[in-house]
N, C-alpha and C positions, 0 to 999 in steps of 0.2 A: 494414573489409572485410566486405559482406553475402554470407552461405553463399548457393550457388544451389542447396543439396540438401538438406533435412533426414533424420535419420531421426525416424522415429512412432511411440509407443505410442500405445494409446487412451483407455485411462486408467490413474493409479498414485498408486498408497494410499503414504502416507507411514509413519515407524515401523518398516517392514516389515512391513506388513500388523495390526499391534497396533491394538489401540483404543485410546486414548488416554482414562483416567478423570483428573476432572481431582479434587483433593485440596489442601483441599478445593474442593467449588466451590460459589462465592458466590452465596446469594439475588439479588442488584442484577444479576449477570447473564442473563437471561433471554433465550430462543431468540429469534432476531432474522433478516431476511436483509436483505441491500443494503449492510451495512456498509463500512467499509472499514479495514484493516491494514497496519503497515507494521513494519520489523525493525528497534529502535533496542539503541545498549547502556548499562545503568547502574553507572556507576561509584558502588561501593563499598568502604571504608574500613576494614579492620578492624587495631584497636590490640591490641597484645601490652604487657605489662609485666613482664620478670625478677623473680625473686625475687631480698631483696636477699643482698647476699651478707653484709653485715657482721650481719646478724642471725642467720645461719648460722654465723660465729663466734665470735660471744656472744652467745650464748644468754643468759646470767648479766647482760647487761645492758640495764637497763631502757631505756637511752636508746637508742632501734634506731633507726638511721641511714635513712632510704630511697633518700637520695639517689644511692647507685652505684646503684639498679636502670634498667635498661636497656629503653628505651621502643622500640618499632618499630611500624612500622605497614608493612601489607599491602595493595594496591591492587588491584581483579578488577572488570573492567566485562562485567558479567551481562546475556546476549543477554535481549531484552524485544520481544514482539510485540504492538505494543498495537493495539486495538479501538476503535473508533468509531464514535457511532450506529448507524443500522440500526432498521431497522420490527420492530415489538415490541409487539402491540395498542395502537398509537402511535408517535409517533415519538421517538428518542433522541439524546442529544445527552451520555451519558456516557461516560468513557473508562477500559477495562480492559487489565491488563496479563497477558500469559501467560506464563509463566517455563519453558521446555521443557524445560528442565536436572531441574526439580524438579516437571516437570507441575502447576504451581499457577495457578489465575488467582483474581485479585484486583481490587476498583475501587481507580484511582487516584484521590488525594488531590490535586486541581489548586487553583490559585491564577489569577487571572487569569477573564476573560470567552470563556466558550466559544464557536463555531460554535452555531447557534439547533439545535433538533432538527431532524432530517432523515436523509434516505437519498438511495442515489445518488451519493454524492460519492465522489471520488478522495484517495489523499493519498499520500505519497512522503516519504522520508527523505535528508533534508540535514543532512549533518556532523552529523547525529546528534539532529538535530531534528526533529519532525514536522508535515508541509506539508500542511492539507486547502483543497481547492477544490470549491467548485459542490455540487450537490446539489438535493433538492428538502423543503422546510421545511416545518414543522408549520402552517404559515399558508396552503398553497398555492401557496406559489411557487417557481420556479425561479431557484437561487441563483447567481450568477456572483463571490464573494467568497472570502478567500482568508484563510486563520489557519494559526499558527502555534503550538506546543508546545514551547516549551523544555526539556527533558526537565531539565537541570542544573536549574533551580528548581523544576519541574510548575507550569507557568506557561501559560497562552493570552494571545495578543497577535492582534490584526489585524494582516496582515500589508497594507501600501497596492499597488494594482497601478497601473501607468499606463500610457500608450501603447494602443498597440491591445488592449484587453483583451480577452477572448476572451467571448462570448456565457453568458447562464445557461445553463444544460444538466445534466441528470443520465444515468447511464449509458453514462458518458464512462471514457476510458482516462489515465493519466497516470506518466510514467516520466523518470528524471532521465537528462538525456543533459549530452555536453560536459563542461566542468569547474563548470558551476553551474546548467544549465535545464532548467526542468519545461516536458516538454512534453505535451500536451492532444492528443488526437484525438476527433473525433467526438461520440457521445452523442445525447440528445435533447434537441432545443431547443424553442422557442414554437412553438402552433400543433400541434405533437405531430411536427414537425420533425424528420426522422434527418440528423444534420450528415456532414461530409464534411471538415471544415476543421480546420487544426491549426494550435497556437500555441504557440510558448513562452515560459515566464515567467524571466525570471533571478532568481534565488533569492537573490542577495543585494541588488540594487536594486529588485526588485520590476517592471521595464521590460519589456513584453510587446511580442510583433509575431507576425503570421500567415504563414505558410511559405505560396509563391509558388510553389513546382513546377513551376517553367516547365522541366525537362526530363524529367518525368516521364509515362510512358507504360502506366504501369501501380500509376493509383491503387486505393487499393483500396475507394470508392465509399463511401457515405454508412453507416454502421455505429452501432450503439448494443449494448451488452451485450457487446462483443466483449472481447479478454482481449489486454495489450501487456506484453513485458518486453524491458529492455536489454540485449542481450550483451554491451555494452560500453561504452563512451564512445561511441563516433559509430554503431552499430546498433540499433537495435529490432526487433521481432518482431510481427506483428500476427497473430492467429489468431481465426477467425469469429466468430463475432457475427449480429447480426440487422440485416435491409438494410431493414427496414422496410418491402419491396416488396407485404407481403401485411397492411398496416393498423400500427396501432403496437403494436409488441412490448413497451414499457416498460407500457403500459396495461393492458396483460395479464399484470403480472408477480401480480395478485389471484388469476388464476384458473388453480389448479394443474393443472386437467384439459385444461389448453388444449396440443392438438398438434398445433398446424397448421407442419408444420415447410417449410412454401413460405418464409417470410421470412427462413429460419434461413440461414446460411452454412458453411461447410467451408475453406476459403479461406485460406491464408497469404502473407501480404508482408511486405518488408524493407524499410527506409527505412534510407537515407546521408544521417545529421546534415551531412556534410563536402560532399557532391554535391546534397545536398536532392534524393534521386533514390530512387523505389519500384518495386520489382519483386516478379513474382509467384516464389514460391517454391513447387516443386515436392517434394514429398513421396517417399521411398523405404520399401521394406521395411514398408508400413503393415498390418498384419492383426491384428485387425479394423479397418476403416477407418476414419477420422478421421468420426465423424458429424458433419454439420451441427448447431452448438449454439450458444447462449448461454445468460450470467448461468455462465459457466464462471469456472476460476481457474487461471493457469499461474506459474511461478517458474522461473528460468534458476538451476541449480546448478553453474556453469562448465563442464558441456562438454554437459552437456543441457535441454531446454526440459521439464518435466512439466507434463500437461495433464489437469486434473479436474474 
């Protein structure tokens, strides 16, 4: 079901307005922007062991039993928001985890062949594994490949794509829709290219194809930087971005004085996984207003979109 109404804040600080120190926090991670994050959880194992009890009745004897003591174990899978690359006087390509619970980040300890360094890339959380695609790499190029993280081992694997793969691009959007597909919008491709085309990957074959929109009346046009999350299984959310109408805005993500906000967007649409159908979504109650932005970040908390 795609809402035809939203309501708006303009922006909203997490915590409840606290700053967040992180404790401690790690040299290896260093101020970075273009990254990308996703929410996974890790299961942990904690053993108990009774005291025995036959030693507590004989004391006086040497030969202490241990065998009645009572073993148990305790199971807690601990929210983890891990980190990815991101531009950093260079490009990166290591992975940290942040522990909200305990305010701690840490580098992870992986196994496995990583994604090359880069920024730019999307990645999404499947059953609990983490899915990076595309990007742009320490060699110049613009990536169209796809890796995976097995959290249960910290593991990277290539993940194989096939079928219509979806074009290199960075400053692309990516969000799990259905019961297994990542799907792709937009970003910028070759050529300094602001895409318009969307694809999805199925997450457990790897089997890609590009969405057709033949009843679709209200795309919402060629975009990069923009910010997309799921409400649901069959909804998504798209919220501004840059339309690249006024030169390319990813090229300009160097130069912080840059406000040329002609190419910036304001703009919300909904996309039906189910009808493959986009419409514009009109905004309520907004003040201050939704300003035209990109390289924003939004997160669906089930009953609201927050946009930062």
């Amino acid at each position: 079901m795609i809402p035809d109404k939203l309501d708006a804040q303009q922006e909203i600080q997490i915590w409840d307005g606290e700053k967040i120190t992180l404790v401690p926090h790690p040299p290896s991670f260093s101020s970075r922007s273009y990254a990308c994050a996703t929410l996974v959880h890790e299961r942990r194992v904690h053993t108990y062991i009774s005291p025995s009890s036959s030693s507590n009745n004989n004391n006086n004897n040497n030969n202490n039993n241990d065998d009645d003591r009572i073993r148990f174990e305790r199971v807690e899978h601990v929210p983890l928001i891990l980190i990815f690359g991101g531009k950093s006087n260079g490009y990166r390509n290591d992975l940290h985890a942040f522990e909200p619970e305990k305010r701690m980040m840490y580098p992870m300890e992986t196994k496995g062949t990583p994604p090359t360094a880069r920024y730019g890339m999307s990645c999404v959380t499947f059953r609990n594994n983490m899915y990076v695609f595309g990007g742009y790499d320490k060699d110049g190029f613009l990536c169209n490949d796809c890796f995976v993280f097995e959290t249960a081992s910290s593991t990277w694997n290539s993940f194989a794509l096939r079928g219509a793969v979806p074009s290199a691009r960075l400053g692309h959007t990516a969000v799990v829709m259905g019961a297994n597909i990542m799907v792709i919008y937009g970003g910028k491709g070759e050529k300094n290219a602001t895409l318009q085309d969307m694809h999805g990957i199925n997450l457990e074959t790897g089997e890609c194809h590009k969405y057709k929109h033949h009843h679709s009346a209200a795309l919402p046009g060629p975009r990069q930087n923009h910010a997309c999350v799921a409400v649901n299984e069959d909804t998504m959310i798209l919220i501004g971005g840059s339309t690249g109408a006024a030169g390319d805005a990813v090229a300009n993500m160097k130069d912080n004085n840059n406000n040329n906000n002609n190419e910036r967007d304001d703009s919300v649409h909904a996309f039906s996984l189910e009808g493959d159908n986009w419409h514009k979504v009109s905004l309520q109650s907004v003040s201050p207003p939704l300003l035209n932005r990109e390289s924003h970040a939004s997160v669906f908390t089930g009953s609201s979109i927050l946009v930062f």
